[in-house]
C-alpha positions as CSV (number, residue, x, y, z in Angstrom):
1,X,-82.8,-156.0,-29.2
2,X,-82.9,-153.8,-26.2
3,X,-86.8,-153.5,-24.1
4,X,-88.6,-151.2,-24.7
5,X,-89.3,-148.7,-22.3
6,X,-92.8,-147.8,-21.2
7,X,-94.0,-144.5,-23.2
8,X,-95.4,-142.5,-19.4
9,X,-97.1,-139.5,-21.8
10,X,-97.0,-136.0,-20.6
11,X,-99.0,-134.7,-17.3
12,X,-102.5,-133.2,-18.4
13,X,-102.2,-130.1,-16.1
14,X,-99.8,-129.1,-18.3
15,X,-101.6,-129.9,-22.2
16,X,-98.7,-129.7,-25.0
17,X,-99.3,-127.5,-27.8
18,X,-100.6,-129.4,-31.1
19,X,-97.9,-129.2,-33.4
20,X,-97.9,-130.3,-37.4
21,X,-95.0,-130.1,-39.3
22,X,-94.8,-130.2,-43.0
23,X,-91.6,-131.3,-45.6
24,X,-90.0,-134.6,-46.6
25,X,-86.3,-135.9,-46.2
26,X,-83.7,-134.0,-44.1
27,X,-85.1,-131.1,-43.7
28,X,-88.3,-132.5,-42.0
29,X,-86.2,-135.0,-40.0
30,X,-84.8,-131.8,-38.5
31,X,-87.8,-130.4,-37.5
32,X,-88.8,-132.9,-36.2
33,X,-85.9,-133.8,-34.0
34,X,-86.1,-130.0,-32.6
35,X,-89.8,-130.5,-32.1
36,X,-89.2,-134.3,-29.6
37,X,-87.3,-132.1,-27.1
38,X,-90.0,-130.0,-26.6
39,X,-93.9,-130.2,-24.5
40,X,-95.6,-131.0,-27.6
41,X,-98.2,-133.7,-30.0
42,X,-96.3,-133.9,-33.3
43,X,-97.4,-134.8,-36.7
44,X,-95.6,-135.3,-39.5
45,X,-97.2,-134.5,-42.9
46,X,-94.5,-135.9,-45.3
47,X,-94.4,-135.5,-49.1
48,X,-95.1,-138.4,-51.6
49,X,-93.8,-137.6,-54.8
50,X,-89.8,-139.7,-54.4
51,X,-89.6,-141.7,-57.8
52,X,-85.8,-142.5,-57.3
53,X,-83.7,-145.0,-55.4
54,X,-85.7,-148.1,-53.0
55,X,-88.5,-146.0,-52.9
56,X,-88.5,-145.2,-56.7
57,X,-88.7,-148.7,-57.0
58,X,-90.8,-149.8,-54.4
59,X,-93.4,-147.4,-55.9
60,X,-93.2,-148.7,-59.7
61,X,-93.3,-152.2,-58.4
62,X,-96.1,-152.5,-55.9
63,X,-97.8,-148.8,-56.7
64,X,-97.6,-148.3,-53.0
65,X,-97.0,-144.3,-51.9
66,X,-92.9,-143.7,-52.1
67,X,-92.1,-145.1,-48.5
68,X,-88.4,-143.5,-47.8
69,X,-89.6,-140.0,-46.6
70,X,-92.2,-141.5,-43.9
71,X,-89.5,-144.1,-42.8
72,X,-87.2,-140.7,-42.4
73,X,-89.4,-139.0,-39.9
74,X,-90.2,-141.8,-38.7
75,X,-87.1,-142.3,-37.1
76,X,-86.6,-138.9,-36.6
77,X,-89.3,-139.2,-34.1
78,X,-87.4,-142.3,-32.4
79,X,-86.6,-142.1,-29.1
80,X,-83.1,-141.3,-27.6
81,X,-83.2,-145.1,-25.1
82,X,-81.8,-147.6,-26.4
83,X,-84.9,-148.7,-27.9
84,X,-85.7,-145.6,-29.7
85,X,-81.6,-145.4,-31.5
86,X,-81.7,-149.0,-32.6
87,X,-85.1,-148.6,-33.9
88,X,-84.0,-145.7,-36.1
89,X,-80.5,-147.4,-36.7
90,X,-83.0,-150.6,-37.8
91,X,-84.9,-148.3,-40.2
92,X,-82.2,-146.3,-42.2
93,X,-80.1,-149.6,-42.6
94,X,-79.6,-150.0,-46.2
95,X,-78.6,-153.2,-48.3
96,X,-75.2,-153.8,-50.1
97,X,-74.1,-156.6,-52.7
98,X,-75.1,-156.7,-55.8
99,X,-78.0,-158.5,-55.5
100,X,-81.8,-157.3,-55.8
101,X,-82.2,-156.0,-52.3
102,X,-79.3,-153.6,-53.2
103,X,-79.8,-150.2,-52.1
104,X,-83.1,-151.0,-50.4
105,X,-83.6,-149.7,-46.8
106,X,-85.0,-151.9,-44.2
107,X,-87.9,-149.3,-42.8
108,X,-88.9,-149.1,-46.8
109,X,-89.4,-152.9,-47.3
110,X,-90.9,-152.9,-43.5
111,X,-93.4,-150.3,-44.4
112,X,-94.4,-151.8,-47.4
113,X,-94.9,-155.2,-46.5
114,X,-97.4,-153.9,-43.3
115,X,-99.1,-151.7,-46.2
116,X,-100.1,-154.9,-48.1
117,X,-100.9,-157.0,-45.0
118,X,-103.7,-153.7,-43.7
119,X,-104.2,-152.8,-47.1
120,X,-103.9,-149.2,-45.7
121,X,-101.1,-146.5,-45.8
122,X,-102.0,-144.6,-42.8
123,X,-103.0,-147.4,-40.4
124,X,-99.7,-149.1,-41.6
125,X,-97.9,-146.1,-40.8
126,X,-99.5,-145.8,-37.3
127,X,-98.3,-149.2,-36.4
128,X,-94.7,-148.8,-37.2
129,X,-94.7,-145.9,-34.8
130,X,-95.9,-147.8,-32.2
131,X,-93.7,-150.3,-32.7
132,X,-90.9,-147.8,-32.9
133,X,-92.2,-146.1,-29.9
134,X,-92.4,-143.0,-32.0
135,X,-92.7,-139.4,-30.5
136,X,-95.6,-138.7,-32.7
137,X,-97.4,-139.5,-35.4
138,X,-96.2,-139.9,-39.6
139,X,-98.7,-138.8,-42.1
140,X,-98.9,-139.0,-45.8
141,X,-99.7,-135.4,-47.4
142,X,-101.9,-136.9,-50.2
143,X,-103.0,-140.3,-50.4
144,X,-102.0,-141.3,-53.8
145,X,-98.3,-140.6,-55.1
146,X,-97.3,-137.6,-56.9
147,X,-94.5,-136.7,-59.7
148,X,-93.1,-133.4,-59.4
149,X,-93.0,-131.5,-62.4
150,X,-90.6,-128.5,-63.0
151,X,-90.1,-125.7,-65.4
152,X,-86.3,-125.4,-65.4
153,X,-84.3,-123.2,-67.7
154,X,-80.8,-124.8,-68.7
155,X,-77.5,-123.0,-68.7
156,X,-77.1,-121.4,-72.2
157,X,-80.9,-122.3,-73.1
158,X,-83.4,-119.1,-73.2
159,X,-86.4,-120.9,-73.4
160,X,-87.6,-123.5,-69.9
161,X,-87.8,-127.3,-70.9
162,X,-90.3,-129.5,-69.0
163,X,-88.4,-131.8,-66.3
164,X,-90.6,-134.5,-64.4
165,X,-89.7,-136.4,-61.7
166,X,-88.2,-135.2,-58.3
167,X,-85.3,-136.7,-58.4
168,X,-84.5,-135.2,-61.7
169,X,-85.5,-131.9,-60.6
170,X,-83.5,-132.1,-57.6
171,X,-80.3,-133.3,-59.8
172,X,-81.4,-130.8,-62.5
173,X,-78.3,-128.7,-63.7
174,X,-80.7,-125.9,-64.0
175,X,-82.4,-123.1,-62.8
176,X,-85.8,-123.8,-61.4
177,X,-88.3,-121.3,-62.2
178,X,-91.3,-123.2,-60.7
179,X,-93.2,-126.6,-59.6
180,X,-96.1,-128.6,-60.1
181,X,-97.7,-131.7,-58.9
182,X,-99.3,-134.4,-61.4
183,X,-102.1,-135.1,-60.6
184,X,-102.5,-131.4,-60.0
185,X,-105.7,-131.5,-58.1
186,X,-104.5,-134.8,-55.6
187,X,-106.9,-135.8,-52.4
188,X,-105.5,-134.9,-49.6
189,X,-104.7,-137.5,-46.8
190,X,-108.0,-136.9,-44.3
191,X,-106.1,-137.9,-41.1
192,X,-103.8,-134.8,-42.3
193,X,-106.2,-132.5,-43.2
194,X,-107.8,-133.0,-39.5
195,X,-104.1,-132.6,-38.1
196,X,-103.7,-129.2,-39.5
197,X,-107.1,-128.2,-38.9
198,X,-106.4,-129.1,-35.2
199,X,-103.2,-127.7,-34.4
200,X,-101.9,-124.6,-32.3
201,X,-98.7,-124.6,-34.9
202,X,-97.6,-125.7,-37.9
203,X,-94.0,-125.7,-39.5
204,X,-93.2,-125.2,-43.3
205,X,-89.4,-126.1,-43.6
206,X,-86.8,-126.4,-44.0
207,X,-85.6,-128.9,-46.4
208,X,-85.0,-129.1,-50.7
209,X,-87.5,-126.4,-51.3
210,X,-89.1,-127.6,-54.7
211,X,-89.2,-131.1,-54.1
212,X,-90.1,-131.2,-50.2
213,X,-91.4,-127.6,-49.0
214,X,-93.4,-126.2,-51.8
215,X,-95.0,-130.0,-52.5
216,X,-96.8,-129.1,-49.6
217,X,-98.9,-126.0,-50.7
218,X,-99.7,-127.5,-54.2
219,X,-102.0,-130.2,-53.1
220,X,-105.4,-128.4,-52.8
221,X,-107.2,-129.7,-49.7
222,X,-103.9,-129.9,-47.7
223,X,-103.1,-125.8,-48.7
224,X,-107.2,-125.2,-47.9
225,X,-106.4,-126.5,-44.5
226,X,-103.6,-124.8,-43.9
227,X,-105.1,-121.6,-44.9
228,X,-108.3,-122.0,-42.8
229,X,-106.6,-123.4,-39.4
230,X,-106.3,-121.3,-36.4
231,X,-103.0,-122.5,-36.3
232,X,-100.2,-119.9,-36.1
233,X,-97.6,-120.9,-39.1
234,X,-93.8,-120.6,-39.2
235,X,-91.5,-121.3,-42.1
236,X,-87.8,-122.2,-41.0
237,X,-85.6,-121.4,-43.9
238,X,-82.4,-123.4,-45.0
239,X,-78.9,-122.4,-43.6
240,X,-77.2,-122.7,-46.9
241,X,-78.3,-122.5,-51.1
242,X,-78.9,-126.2,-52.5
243,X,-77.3,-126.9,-55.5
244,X,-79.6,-128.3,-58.3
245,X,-82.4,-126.4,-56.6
246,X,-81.9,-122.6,-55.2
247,X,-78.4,-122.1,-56.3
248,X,-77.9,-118.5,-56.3
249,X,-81.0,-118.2,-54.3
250,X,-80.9,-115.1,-51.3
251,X,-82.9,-115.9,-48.1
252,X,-85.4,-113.4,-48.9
253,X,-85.6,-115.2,-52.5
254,X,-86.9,-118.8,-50.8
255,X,-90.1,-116.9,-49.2
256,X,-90.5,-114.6,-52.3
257,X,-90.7,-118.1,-54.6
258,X,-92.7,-119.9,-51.7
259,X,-95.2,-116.6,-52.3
260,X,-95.2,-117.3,-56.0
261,X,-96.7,-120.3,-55.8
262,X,-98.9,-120.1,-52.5
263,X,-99.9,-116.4,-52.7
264,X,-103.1,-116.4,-50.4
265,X,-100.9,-117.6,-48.0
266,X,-100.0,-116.0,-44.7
267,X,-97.4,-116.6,-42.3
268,X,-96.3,-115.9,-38.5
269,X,-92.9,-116.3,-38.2
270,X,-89.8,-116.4,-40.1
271,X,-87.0,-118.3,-38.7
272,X,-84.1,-117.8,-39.9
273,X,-80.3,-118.1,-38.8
274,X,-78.1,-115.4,-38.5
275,X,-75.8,-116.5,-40.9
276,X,-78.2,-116.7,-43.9
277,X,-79.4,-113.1,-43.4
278,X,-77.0,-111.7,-46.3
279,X,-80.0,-109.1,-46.5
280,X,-81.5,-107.7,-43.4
281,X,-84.2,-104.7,-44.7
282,X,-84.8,-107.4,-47.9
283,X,-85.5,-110.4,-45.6
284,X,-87.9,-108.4,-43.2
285,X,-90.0,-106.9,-46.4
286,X,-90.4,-110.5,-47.5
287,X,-91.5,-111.8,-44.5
288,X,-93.4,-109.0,-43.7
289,X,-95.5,-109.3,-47.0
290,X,-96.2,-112.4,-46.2
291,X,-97.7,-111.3,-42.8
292,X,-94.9,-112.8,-40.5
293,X,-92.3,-111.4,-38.3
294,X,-88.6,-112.3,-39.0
295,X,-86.7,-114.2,-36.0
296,X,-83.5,-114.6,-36.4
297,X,-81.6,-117.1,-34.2
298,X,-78.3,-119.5,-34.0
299,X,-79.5,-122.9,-35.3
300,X,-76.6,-124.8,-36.8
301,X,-74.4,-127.1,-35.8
302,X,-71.2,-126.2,-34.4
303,X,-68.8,-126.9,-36.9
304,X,-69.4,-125.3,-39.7
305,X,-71.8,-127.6,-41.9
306,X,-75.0,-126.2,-42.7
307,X,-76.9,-128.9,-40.4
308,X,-79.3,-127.1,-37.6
309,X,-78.9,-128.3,-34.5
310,X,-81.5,-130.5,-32.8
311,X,-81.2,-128.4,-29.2
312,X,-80.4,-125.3,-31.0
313,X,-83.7,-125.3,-32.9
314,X,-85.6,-126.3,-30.1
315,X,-84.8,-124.1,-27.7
316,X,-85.8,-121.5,-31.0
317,X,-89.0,-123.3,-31.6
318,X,-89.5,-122.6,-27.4
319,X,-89.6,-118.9,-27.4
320,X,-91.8,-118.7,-30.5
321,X,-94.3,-120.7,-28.9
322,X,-94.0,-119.0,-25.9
323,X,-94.6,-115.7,-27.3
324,X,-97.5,-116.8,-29.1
């Protein structure tokens, strides 16, 4: 194991902006990779509502919260030194054989076996990253875990049937016409509610946009928050359609659904890349009647694969927060 080298913090002449950013899985991981390179205090606020895979398990076994989001972001936040990459190498490693640690990733069972020692998700969570060395802080969004619930209407089917579970709603063959969280009215994690309160911005996006963005603005307290902050808001939407999900879906169709199911709420900005603009004048009106401007920018890797690019979405996230 390499040493770890000494976190110096930022000169406080020069404050960094406050910045929380909302989702689960890749999508947040992205975000949040953008958001390291840049002057700024980043929390996570990561969904809870996984019932599949190690965490799926994990979460039936012990009733903990669903672990493999947080252990995501947290090594998204993981430092480039050596520490930092073997850290995050450490955390995404996952178990073969056939055996009962099968499938099961090492930052899961890590996570969950500090949760039962402090008996407490978010002080757990808080020691990982500084064992990690982590670039900012991971949050829970609720403190309890959620089930997604979705209508979806089935090819060939004219009425919706009732799908539960986000992993089945992500896998659905479907069209999903909307989401819910059960319990519908979940407590909000406090630490996050105080982040968002707190911060100069927050991100929504991007990422699987019924089981990790819109999560987000169902839980009550968490969408109060985010309503009342001072906090300038900017949704990054996704470079390509997600099959199972948004198949079909237009860019100017993810913020018109995102409306549909948080319509009090305002936004900033828009970001968006160039190549998922298939609709210029229908893309501004959406954004617009949501209260944000539309920025459109080259985020994506460079060969092809709709991935953004860490250094590509910084430098976007720069200007933005600039011209605040």
């Amino acid at each position: 194991m390499p040493r770890r080298t000494p976190h110096l913090g930022l000169p406080s002449r020069h404050p960094a902006s406050k910045v929380v950013a909302l989702g689960g899985g890749h999508g947040l991981s992205a975000t949040l990779s953008a958001l390291r390179h840049l002057r700024t205090e980043i929390t996570a606020v990561v969904t809870v509502a996984d019932n599949g895979g190690s965490s799926g398990r994990l979460r039936r076994e012990l009733g903990v919260l669903p672990p493999g989001d947080l252990r995501q972001a947290l090594a998204a936040l993981c430092g480039d030194d050596d520490w930092g990459s073997t850290w995050a190498r450490v955390l995404q490693h996952r178990f073969a054989g056939g055996g009962e640690l099968h499938g099961h990733a090492v930052g899961n069972l890590l996570m969950v076996a500090i949760w039962d020692l402090l008996g407490d998700h978010v002080d757990g969570l808080d020691l990982v990253g500084e064992l990690l060395g982590a670039r900012g802080r991971v949050l829970p969004m609720s403190s309890v875990p959620l089930d997604i619930t979705a209508e979806v209407l089935l090819p060939g089917d004219a009425v919706p049937v009732h799908v539960r579970g986000q992993s089945e709603v992500a896998s659905t063959d479907g069209t999903v016409l909307g989401v819910a969280l059960d319990p519908h009215d979940p407590p909000g994690c406090p630490e996050a509610l105080e982040a968002v309160r707190e911060a100069d911005w927050v991100t929504i996006g991007p990422g699987s946009w019924f089981t990790s963005v819109l999560p987000n603005l169902l839980v009550p307290e968490l969408f109060e928050a985010l309503h009342d902050t001072p906090a300038r808001r900017v949704v990054v939407l996704n470079l390509a359609e997600q099959p199972g999900e948004t198949s079909g879906f237009t860019a100017a169709r993810h913020l018109e659904v995102l409306a549909e199911h948080a319509p009090d709420l305002r936004l900033d900005v828009v970001l968006a890349d160039h190549r998922v603009v298939d609709d210029r004048v229908s893309l501004d009106t959406a954004s617009a009647a949501l209260g944000a401007e539309l920025v459109v920018a080259n985020l994506a890797v460079r060969d092809g694969t709709p991935r953004h690019d860490p250094l590509r979405l910084a430098a976007a996230f720069e200007q933005i927060f600039k011209q605040a």
